[in-house]
Backbone as a printed PyTorch tensor [residue, N CA C, xyz], in Angstrom:
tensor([[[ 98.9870, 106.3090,   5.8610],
         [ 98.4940, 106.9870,   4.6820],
         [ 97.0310, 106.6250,   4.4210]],

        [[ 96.9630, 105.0850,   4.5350],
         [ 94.8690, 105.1040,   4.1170],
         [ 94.2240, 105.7940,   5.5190]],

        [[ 94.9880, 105.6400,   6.7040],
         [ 94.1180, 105.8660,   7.8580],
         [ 93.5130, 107.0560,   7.3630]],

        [[ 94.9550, 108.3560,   7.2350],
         [ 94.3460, 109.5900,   6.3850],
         [ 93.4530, 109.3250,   5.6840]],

        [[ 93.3330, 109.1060,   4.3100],
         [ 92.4900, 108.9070,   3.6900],
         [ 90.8380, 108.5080,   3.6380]],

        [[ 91.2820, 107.5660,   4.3090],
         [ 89.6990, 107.6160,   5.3570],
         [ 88.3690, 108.3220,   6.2310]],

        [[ 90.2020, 109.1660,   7.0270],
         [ 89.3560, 110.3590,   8.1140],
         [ 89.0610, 111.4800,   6.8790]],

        [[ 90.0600, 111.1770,   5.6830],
         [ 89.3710, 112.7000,   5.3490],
         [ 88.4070, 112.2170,   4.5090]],

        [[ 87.9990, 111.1970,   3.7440],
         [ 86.6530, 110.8060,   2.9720],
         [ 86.1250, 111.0590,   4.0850]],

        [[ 85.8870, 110.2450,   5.2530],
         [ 84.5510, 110.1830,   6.2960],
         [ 84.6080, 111.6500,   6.3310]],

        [[ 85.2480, 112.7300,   6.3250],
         [ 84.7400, 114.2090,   7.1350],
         [ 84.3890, 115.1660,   6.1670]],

        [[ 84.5650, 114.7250,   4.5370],
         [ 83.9020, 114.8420,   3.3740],
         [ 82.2590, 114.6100,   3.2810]],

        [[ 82.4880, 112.9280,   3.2770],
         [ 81.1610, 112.8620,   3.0940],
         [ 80.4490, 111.9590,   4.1260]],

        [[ 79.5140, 113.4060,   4.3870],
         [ 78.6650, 112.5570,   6.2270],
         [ 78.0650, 111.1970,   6.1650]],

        [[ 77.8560, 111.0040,   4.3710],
         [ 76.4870, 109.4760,   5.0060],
         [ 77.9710, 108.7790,   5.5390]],

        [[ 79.0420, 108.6490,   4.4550],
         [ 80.2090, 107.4440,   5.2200],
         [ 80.6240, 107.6090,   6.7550]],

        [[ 80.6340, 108.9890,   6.8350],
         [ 80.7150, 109.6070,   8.2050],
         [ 79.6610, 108.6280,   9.3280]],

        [[ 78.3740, 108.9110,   9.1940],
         [ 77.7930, 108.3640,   9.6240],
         [ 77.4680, 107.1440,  10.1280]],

        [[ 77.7250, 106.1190,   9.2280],
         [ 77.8560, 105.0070,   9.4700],
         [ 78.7780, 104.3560,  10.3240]],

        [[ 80.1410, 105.3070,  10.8410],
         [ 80.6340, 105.1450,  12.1300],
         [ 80.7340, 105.1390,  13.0080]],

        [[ 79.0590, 105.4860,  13.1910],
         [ 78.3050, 106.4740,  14.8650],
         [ 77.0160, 105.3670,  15.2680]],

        [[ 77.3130, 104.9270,  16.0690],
         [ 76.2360, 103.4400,  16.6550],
         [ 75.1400, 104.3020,  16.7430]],

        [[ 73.6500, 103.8010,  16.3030],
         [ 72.1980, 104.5780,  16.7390],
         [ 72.1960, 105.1620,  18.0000]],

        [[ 72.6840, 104.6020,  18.8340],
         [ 72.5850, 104.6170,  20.3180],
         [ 73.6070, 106.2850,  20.5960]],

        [[ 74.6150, 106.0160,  20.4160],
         [ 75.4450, 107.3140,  20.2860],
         [ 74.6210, 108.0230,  19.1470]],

        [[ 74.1990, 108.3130,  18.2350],
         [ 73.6410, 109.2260,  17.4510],
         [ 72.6260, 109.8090,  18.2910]],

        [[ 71.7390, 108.7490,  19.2700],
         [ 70.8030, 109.8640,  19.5880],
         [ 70.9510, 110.4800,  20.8230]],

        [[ 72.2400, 110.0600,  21.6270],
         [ 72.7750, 110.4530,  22.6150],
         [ 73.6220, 111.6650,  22.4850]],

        [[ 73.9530, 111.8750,  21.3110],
         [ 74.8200, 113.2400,  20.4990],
         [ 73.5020, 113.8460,  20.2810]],

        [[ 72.2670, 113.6040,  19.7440],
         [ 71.6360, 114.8730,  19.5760],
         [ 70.3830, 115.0240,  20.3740]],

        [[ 70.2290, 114.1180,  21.5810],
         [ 70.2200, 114.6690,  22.7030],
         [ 70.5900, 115.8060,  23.5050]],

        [[ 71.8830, 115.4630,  23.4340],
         [ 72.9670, 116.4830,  24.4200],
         [ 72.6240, 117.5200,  23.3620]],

        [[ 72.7680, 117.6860,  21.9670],
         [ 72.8560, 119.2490,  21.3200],
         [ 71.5070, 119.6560,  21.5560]],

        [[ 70.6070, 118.8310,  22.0730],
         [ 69.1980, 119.6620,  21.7730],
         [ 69.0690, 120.2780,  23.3480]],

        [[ 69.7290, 119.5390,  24.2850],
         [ 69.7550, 120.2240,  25.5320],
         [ 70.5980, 121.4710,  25.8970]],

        [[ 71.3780, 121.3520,  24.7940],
         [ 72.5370, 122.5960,  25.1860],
         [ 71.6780, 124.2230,  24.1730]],

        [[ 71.1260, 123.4750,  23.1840],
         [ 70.1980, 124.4130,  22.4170],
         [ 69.0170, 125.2810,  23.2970]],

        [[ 68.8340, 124.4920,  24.1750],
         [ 67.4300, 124.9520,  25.2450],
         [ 68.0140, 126.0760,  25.8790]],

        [[ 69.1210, 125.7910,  26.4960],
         [ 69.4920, 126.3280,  27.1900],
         [ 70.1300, 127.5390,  26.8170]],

        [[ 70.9830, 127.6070,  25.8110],
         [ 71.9240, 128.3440,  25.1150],
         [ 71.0190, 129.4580,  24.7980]],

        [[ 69.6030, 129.3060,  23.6900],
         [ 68.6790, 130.1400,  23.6130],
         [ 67.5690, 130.3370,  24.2680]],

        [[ 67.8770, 130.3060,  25.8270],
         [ 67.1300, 130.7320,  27.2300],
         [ 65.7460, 130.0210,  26.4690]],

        [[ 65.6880, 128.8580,  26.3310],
         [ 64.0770, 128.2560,  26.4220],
         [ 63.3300, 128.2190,  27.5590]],

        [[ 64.1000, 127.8630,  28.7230],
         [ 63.6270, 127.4520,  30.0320],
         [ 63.0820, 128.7770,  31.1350]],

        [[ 63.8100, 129.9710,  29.8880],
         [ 63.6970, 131.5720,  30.7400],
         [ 62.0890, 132.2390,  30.7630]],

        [[ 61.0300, 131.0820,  30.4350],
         [ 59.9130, 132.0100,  30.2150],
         [ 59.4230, 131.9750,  31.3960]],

        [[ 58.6260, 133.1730,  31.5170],
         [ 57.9680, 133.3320,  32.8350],
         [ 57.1200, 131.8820,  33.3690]],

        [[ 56.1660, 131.2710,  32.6600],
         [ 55.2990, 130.7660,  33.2010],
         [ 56.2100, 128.6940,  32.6420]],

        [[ 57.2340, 129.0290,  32.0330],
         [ 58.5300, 128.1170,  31.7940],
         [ 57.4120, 127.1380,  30.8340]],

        [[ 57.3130, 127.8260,  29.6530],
         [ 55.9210, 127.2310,  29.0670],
         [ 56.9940, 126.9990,  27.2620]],

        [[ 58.2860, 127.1190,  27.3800],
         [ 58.9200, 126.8970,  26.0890],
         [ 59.1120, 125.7700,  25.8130]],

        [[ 59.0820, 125.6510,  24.3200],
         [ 59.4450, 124.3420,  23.7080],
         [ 60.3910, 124.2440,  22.5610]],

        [[ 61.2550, 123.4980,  22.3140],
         [ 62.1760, 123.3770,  21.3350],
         [ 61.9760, 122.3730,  20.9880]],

        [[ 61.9940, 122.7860,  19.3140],
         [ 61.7440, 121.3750,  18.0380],
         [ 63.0580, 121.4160,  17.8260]],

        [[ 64.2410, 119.9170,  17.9850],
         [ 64.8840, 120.3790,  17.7420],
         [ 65.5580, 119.0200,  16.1560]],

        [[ 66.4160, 119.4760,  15.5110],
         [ 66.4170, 118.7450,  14.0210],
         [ 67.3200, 118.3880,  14.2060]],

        [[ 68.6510, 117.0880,  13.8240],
         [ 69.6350, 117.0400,  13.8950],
         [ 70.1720, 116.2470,  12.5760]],

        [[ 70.7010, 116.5990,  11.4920],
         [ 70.6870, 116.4540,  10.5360],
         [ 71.5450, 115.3920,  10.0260]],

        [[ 73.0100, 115.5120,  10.8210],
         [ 73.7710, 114.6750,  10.5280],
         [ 73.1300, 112.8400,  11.3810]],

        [[ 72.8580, 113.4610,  12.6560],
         [ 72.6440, 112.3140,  12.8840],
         [ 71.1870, 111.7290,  12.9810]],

        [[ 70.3390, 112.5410,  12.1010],
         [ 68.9350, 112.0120,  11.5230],
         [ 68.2830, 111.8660,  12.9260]],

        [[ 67.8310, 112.7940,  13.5700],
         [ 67.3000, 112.6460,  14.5420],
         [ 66.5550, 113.8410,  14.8540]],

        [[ 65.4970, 113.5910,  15.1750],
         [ 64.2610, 114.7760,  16.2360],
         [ 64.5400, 114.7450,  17.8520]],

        [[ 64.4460, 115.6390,  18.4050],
         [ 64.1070, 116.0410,  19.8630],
         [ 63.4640, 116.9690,  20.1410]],

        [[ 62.4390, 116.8630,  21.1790],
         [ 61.0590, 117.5510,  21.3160],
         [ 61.9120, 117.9880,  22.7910]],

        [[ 61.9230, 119.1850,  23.0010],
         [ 62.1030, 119.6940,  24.5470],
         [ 60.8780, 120.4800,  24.9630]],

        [[ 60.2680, 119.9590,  26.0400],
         [ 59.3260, 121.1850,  26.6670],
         [ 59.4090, 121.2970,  28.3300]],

        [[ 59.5630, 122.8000,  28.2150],
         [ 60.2420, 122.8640,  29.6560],
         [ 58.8890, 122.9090,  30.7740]],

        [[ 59.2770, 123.1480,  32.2350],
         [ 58.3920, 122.1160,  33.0920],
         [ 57.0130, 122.9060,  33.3050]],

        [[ 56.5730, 123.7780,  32.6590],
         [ 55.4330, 124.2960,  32.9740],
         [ 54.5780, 123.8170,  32.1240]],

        [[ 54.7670, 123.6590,  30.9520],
         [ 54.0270, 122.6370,  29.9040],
         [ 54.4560, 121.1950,  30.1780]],

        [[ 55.2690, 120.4910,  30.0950],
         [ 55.6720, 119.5690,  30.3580],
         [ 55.0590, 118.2760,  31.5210]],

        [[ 54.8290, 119.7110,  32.9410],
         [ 53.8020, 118.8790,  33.5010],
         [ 52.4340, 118.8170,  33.6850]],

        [[ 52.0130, 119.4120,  32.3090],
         [ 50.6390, 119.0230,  32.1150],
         [ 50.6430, 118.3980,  30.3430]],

        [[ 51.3680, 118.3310,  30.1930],
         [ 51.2460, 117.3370,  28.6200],
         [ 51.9440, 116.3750,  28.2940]],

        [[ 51.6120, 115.1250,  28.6350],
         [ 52.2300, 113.8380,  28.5820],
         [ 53.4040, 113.8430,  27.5710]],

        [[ 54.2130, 112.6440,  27.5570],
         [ 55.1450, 112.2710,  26.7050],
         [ 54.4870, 111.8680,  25.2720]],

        [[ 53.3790, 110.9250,  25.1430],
         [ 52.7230, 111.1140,  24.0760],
         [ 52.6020, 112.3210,  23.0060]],

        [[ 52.1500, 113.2150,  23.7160],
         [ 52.1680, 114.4860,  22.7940],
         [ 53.5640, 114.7130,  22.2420]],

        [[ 54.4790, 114.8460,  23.2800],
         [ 55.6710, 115.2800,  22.3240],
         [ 56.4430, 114.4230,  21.6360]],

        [[ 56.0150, 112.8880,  21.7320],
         [ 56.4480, 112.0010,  20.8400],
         [ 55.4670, 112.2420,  19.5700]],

        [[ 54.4290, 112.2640,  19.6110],
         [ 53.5650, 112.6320,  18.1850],
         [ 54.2480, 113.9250,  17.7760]],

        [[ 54.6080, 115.0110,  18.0830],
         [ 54.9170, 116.3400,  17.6450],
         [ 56.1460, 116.1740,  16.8520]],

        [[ 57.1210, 114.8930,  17.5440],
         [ 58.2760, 114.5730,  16.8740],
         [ 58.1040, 113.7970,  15.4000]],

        [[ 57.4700, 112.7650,  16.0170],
         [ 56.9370, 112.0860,  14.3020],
         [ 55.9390, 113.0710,  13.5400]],

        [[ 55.9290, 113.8650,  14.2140],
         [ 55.3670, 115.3930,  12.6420],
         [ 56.3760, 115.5510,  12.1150]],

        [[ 57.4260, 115.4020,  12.2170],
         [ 58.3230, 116.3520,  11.6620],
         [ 58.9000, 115.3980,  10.7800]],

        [[ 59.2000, 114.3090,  11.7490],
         [ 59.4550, 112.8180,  10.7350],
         [ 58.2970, 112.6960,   9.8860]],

        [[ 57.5340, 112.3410,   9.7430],
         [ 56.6050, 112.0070,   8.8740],
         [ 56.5950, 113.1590,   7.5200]],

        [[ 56.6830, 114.3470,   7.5730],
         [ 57.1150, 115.5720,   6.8430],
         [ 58.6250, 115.0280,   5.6880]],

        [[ 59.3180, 114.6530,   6.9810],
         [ 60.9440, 114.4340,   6.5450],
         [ 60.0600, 112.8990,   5.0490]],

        [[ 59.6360, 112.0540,   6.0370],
         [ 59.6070, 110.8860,   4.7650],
         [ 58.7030, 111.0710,   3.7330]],

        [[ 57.9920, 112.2190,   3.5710],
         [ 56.9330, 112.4670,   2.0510],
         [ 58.1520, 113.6250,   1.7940]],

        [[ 59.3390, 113.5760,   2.4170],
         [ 60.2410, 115.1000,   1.3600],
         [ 60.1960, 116.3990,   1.6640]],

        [[ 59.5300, 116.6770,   3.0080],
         [ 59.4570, 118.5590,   3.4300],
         [ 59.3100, 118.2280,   4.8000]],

        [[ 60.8840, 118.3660,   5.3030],
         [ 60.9670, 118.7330,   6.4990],
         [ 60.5630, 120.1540,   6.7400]],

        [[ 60.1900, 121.3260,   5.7510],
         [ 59.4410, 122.5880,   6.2420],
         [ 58.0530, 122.0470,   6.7060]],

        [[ 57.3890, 121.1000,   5.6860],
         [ 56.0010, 120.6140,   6.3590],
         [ 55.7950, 120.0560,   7.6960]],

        [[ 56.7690, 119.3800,   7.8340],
         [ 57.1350, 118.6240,   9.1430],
         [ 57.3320, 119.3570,   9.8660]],

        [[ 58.2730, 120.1610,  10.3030],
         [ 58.4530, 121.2410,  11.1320],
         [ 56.9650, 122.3100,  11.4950]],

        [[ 56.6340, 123.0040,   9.9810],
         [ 55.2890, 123.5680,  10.8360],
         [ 54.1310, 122.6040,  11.1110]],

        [[ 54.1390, 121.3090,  11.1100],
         [ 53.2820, 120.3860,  11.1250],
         [ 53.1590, 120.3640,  12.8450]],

        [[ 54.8760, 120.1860,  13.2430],
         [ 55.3550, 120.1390,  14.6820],
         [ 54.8170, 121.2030,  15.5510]],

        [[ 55.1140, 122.3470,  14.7990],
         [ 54.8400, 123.6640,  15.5090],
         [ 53.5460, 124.1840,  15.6550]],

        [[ 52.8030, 123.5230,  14.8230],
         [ 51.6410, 123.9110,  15.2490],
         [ 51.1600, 123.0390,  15.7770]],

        [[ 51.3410, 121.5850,  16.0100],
         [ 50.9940, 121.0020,  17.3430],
         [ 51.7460, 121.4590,  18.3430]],

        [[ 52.7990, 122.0330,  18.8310],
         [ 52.8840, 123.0790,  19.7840],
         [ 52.1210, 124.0410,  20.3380]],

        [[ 52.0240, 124.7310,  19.4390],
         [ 50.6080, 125.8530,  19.6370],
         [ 49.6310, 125.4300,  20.3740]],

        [[ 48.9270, 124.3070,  19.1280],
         [ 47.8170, 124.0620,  19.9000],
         [ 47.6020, 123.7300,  21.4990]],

        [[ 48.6350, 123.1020,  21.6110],
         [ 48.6980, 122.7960,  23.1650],
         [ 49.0280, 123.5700,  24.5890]],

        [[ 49.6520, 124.2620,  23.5590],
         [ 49.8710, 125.7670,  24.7710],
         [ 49.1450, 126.5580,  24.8420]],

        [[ 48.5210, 126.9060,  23.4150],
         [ 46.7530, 127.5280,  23.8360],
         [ 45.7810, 126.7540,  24.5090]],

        [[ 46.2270, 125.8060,  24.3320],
         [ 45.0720, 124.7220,  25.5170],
         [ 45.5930, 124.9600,  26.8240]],

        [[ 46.8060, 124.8400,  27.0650],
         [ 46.6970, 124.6930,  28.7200],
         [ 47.2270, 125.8180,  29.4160]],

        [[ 48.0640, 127.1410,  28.4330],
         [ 48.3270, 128.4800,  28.5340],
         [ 47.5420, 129.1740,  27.5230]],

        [[ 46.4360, 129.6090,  27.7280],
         [ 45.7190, 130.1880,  26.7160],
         [ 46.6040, 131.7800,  26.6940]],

        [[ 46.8360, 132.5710,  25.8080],
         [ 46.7290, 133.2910,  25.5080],
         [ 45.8650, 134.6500,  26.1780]],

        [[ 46.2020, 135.8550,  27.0330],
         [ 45.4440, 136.5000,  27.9700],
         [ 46.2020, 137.8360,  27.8530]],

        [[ 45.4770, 138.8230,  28.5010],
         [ 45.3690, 140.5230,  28.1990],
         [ 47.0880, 140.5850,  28.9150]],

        [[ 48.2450, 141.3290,  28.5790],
         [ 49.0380, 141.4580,  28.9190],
         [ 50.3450, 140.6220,  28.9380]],

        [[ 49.9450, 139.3910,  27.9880],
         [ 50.9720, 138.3200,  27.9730],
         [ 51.6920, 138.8430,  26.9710]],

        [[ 53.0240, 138.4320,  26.3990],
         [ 54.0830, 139.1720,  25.0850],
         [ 54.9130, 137.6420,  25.0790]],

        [[ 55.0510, 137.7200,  24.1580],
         [ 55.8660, 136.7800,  23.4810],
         [ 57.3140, 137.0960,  24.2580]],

        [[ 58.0340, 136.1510,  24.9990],
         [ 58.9320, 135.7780,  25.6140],
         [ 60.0510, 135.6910,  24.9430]],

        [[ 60.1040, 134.5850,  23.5740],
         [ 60.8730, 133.9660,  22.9690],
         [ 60.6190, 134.4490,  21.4460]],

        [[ 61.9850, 134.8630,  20.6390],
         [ 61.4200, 134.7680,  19.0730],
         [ 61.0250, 133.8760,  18.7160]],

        [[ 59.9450, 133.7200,  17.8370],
         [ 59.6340, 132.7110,  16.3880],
         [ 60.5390, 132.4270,  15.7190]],

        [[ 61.7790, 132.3010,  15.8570],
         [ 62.5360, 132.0100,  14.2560],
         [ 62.9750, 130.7310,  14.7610]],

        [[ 63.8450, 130.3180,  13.0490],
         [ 64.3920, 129.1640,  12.9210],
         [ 65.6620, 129.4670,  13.5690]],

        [[ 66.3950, 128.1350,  13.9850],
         [ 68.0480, 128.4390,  14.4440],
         [ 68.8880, 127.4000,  13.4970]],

        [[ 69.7950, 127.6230,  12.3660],
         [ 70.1520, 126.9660,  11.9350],
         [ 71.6170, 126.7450,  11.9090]],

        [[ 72.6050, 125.8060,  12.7820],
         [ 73.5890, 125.8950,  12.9870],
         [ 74.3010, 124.8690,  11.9390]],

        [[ 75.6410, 125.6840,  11.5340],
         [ 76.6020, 124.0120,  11.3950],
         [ 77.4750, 123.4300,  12.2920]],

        [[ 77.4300, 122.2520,  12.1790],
         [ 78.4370, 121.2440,  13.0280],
         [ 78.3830, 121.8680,  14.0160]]])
């Protein structure tokens, strides 16, 4: 009877939830969702394979920066670790929207740097947000 009680507080309320999930597994869970996200919404399908996914993970408080290998191998890990703490840094003054376009437009910038923008190129991928539950 408490075991119940338990599973159903923890699946009520996520912070208690949370606290049952080692850091290590938290970012190994939103790892894997940010890789299945890439994929799921053909990130990796662009012609010149120049996509990137910001990706948010809410329950388990975590960022992942994906950029697939045409950007990737010309823009260090640095960059997409700074692009991630945009979003964090956003999250800790209170606007993960700031954070996010904070992220995204250090995206930009970098893909107009090393994929500039040219006569006949089209947008590959929508602009939008993807907002899933669980």
């Amino acid at each position: 009877m408490l075991g119940a009680c338990g599973w159903g507080l923890a699946w009520l309320l996520p912070d208690l939830q949370r606290r049952f999930v080692a850091p290590w597994r938290a970012s190994e869970m939103a790892e894997e969702q940010a890789l299945q996200e890439f994929h799921r919404l053909g990130v990796h399908e662009t012609q010149g394979h120049t996509g990137v996914l910001v990706f948010v993970s809410l329950f388990e408080r975590r960022v992942v920066v994906l950029a697939d290998s045409g950007i990737a191998a010309r823009v260090g890990a640095e960059h997409w670790d700074a692009t991630k703490e945009a979003v964090l840094a956003g999250i800790r003054r209170g606007s993960l929207r700031d954070g996010l376009c904070d992220a995204i437009a250090r995206c930009g910038d970098v893909l107009a740097e090393h994929h500039p923008w040219t006569g006949g190129d089209r947008n590959e991928l929508p602009d939008r947000l993807v907002v899933r539950e669980r």
